[in-house]
C-alpha positions as CSV (number, residue, x, y, z in Angstrom):
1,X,0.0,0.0,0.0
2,X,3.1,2.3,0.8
3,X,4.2,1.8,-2.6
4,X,0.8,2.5,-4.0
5,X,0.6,5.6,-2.3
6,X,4.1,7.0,-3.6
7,X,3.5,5.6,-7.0
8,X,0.2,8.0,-7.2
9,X,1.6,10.7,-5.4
10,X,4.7,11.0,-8.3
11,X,2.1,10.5,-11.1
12,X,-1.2,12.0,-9.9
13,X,-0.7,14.9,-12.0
14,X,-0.7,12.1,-15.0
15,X,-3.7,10.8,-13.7
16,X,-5.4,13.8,-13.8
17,X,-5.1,14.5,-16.9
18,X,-5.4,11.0,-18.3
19,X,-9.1,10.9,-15.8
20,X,-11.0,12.8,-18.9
21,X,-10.4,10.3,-21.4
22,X,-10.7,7.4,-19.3
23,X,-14.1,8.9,-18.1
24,X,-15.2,9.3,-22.2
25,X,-13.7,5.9,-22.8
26,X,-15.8,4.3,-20.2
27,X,-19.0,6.2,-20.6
28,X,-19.0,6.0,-24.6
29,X,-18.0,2.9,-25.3
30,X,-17.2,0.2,-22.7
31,X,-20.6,1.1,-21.0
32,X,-22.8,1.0,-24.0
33,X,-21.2,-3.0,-24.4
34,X,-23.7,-4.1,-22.1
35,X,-26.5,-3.4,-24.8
36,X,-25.1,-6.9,-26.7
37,X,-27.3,-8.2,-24.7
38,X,-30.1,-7.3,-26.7
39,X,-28.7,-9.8,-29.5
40,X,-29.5,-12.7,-27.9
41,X,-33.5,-11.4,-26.3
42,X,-36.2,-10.7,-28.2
43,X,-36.2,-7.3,-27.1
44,X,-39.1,-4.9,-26.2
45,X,-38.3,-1.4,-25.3
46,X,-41.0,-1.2,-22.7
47,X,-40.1,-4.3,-21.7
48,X,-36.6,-3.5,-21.4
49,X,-33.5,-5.3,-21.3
50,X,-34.1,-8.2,-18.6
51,X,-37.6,-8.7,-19.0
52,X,-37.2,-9.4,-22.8
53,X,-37.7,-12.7,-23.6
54,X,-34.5,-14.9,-24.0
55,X,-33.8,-16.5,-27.8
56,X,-30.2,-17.3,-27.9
57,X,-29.0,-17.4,-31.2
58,X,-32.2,-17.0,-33.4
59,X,-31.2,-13.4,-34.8
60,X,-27.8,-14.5,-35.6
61,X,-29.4,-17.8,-37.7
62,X,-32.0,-15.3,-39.9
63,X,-28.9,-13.1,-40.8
64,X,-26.7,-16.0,-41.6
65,X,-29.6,-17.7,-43.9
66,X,-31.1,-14.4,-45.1
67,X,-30.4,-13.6,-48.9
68,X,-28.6,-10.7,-48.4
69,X,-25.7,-12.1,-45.8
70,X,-23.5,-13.2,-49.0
71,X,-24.2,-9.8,-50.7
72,X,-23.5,-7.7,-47.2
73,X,-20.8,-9.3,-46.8
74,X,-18.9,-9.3,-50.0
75,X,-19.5,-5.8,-50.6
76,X,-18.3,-4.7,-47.0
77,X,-15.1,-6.8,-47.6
78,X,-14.5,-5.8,-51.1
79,X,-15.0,-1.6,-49.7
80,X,-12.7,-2.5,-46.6
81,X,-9.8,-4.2,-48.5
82,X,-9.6,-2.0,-51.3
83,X,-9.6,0.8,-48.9
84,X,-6.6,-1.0,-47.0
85,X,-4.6,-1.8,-50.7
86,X,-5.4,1.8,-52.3
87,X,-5.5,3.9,-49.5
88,X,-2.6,2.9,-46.7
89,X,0.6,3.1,-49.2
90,X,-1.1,6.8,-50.3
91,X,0.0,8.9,-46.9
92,X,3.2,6.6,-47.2
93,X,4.2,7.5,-50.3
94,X,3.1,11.2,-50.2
95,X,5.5,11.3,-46.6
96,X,8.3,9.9,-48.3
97,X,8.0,12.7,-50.8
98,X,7.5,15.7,-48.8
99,X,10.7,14.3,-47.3
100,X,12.8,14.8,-50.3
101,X,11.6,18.1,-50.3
102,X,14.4,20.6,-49.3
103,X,12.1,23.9,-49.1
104,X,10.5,24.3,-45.7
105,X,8.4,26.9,-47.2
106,X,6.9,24.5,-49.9
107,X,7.2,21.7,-47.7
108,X,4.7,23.2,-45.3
109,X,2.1,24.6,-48.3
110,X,1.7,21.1,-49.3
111,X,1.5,20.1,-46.2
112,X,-1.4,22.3,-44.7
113,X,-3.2,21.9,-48.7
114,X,-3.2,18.1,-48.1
115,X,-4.5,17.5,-44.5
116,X,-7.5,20.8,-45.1
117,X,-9.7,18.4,-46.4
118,X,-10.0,16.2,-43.2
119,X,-11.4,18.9,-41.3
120,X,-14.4,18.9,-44.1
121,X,-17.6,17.2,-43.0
122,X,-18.5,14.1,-44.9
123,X,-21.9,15.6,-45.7
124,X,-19.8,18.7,-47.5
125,X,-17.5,16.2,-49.3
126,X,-20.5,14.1,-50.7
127,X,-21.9,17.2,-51.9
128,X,-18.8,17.9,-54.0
129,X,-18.8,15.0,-55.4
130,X,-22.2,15.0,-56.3
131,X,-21.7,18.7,-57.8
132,X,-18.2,17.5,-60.0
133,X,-20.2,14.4,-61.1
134,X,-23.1,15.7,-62.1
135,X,-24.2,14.4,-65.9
136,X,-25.1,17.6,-67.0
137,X,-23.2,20.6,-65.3
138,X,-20.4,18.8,-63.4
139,X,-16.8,19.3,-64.3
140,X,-15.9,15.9,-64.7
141,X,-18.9,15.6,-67.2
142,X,-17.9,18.3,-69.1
143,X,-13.9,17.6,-69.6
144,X,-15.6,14.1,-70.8
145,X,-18.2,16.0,-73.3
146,X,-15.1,18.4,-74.4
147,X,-13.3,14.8,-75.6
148,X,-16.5,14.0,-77.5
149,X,-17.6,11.3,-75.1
150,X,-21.1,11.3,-74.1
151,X,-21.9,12.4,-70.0
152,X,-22.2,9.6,-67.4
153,X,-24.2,9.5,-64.5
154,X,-21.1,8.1,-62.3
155,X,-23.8,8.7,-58.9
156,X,-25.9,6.1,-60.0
157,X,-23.6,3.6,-61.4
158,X,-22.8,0.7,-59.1
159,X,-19.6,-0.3,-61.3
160,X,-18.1,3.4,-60.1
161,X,-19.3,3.4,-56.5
162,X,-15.8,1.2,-54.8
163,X,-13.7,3.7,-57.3
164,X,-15.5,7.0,-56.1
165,X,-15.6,6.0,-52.6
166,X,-11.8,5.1,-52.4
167,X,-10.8,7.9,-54.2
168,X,-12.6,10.4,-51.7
169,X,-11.2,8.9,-48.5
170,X,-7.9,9.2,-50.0
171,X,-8.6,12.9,-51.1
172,X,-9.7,13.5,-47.2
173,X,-7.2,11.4,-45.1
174,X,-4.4,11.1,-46.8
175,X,-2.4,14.6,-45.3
176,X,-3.6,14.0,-42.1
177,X,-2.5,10.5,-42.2
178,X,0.6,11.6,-43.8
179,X,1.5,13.3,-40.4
180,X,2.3,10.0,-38.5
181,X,4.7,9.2,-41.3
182,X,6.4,12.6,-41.0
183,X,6.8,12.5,-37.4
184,X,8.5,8.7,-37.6
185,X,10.5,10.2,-40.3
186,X,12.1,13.2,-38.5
187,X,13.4,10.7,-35.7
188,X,15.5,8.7,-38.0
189,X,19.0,10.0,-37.0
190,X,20.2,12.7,-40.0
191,X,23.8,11.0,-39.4
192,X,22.8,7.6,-40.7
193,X,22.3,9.7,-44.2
194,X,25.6,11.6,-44.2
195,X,27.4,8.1,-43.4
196,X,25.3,6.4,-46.4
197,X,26.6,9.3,-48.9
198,X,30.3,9.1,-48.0
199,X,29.9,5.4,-48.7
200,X,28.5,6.0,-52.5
201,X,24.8,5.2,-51.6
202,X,22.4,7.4,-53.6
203,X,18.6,8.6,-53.3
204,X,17.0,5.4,-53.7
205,X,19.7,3.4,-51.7
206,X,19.3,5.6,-48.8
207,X,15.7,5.4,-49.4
208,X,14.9,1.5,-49.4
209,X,17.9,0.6,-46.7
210,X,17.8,4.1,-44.1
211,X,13.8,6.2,-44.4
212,X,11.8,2.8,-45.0
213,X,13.6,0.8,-42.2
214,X,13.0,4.0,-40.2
215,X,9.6,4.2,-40.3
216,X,8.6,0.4,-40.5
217,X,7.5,0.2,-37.1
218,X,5.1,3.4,-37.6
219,X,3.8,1.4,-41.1
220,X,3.3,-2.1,-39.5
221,X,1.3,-0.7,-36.1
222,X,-0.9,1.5,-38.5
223,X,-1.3,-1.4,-40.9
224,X,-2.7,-3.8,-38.0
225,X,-5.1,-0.9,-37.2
226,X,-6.8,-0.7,-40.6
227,X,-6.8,-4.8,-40.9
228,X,-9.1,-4.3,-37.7
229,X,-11.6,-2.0,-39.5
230,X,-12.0,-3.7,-42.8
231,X,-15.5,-4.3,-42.0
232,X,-16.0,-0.9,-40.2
233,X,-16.5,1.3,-43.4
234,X,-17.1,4.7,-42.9
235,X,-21.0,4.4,-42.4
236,X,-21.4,7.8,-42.8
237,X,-20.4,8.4,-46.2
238,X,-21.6,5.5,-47.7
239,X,-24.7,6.1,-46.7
240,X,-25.3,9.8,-48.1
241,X,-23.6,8.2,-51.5
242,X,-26.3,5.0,-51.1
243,X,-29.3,5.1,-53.4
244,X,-31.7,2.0,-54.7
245,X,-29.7,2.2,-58.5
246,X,-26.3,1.3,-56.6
247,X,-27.4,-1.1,-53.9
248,X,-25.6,-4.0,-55.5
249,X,-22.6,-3.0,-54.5
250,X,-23.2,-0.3,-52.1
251,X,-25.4,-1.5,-49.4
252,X,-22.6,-2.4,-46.9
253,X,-22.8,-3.9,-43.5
254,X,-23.5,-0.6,-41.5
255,X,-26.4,0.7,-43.5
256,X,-27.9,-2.8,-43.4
257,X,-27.9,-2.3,-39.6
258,X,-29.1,1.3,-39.6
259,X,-32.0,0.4,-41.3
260,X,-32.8,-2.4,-39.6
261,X,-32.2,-0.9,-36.3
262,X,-32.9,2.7,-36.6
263,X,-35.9,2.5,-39.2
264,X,-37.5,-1.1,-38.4
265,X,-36.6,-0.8,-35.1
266,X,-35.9,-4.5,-35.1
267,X,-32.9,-3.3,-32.5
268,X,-31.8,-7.3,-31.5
269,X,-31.3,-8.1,-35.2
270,X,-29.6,-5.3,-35.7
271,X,-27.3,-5.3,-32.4
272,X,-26.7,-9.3,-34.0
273,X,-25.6,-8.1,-37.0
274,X,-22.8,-5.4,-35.8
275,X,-21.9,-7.8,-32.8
276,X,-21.0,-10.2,-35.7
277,X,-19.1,-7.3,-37.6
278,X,-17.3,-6.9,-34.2
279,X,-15.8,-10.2,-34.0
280,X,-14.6,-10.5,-37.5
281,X,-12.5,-7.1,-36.8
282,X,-11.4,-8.6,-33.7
283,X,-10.3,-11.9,-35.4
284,X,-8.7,-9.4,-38.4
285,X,-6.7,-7.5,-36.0
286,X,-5.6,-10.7,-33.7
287,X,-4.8,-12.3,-36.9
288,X,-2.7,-9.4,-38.4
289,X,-0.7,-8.9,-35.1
290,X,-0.2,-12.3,-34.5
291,X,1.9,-12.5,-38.2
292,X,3.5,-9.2,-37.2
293,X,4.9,-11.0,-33.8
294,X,5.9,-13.9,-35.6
295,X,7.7,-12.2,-39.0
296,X,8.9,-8.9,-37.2
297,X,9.4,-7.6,-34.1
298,X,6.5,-4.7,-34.1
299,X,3.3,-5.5,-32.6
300,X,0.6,-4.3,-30.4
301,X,1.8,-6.2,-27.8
């Protein structure tokens, strides 16, 4: 207890300030856990939670034998892994650029252009995109019409929906992301350069065997991160992008849920459904860290 008592007093000032976020952590999401309960009750809301009658497993049986579990399911890991192959390398590769740049002043224009876009609201962004894309006064349109090619409603194709969607995540994240990157670079000791160029090595040596090394403990704890939210797509956006014309390969996991639980209020089919989305994240991110600790020696933990 002595020991207790002088560990807190030489860190209380931590725990202060750490008290906020554990308070948010615990109110916001380990809390609201308890409502999985709901998955396994036929739940009533006036009932409530315990009085609800018991049913196991029946809502996760209809989703896995409804017709639309394949669908959900392929288009939700289809979004999710081509996010994680087109849009991880993209803050990667535009770090190891800005890094090569030798102007500061340049350096930080591109810089504060690229991460802007993050602070926009995904409601503004969709917008854009719905005003570039438009088939008869977006911009896009009218480069295409200028080529003597005829105007495409790209909103209301499902073939362009995985493209589009990628594309404007990219567009959004990708400075902000990009900041990680720079800060793993600019601890990678300046002298390991300067030896590398009195021993002959040149850009692309120092760059595959000093910068990438440097910052592969940043890439591989990052990576692990995303492989945990394949299935977690950005509910938001995809769901101001949705409309009936594009639902074959738009209608993703979490709009399945919203309108199950938030329009039919069929809240223990629903709460099945992202429990299930849960676990296979959880299983991702096990899985991903588990290789990581095997072929590496960066991990979680």
């Amino acid at each position: 207890m002595g020991q207790f008592q002088k560990r807190w007093q030489n860190s209380k000032h931590l725990m202060l300030l750490f008290l906020p976020a554990l308070i948010y952590y615990l109110l916001f999401k380990y809390v609201p856990m308890f409502g999985i309960l709901i998955s396994f009750k036929d739940y009533n809301t006036f009932k409530g939670v315990w009085a609800s009658e018991w049913v196991g497993l029946k809502y996760y049986s209809l989703f896995f034998h409804s017709p639309d579990f394949l669908k959900l399911l392929k288009n939700t890991v289809l979004l999710g892994i081509s996010k994680v192959v087109f849009g991880f390398p993209a803050p990667i590769i535009l770090a190891l650029l800005l890094n090569e740049v030798r102007r500061a002043a340049l350096k930080r224009l591109v810089q504060s252009i690229s991460y802007l876009p993050h602070f926009i609201s995904n409601v503004v962004v969709v917008s854009m995109m719905f005003l570039f894309l438009s088939p008869t006064s977006g911009l896009v349109n009218n480069v295409i019409q200028w080529f003597g090619y005829d105007a495409m409603n790209f909103m209301q194709n499902e073939d362009y929906f995985r493209a589009i969607y990628i594309l404007s995540e990219i567009w959004q994240h990708v400075g902000w992301e990009t900041i990680i990157y720079l800060a793993a670079l600019s601890a990678i000791d300046p002298q390991l350069y300067e030896a590398a160029r009195v021993d002959g090595a040149n850009r692309r040596h120092q760059l595959l065997h000093i910068t990438i090394p440097g910052i592969r403990p940043a890439i591989i704890i990052l990576f692990i991160l995303n492989i945990g939210h394949v299935l977690d797509i950005g509910f938001e956006k995809v769901l101001l992008m949705l409309n009936p014309s594009i639902y074959a390969t738009a209608d993703v996991l979490s709009t399945y849920v919203y309108r199950t639980g938030i329009q039919s209020m069929n809240y223990s089919y629903a709460t099945a459904i992202d429990l299930f989305s849960s676990i296979i994240n959880l299983i991702f991110i096990l899985t991903a860290n588990w290789i990581s600790r095997r072929t590496s020696e960066t991990s979680l933990w």
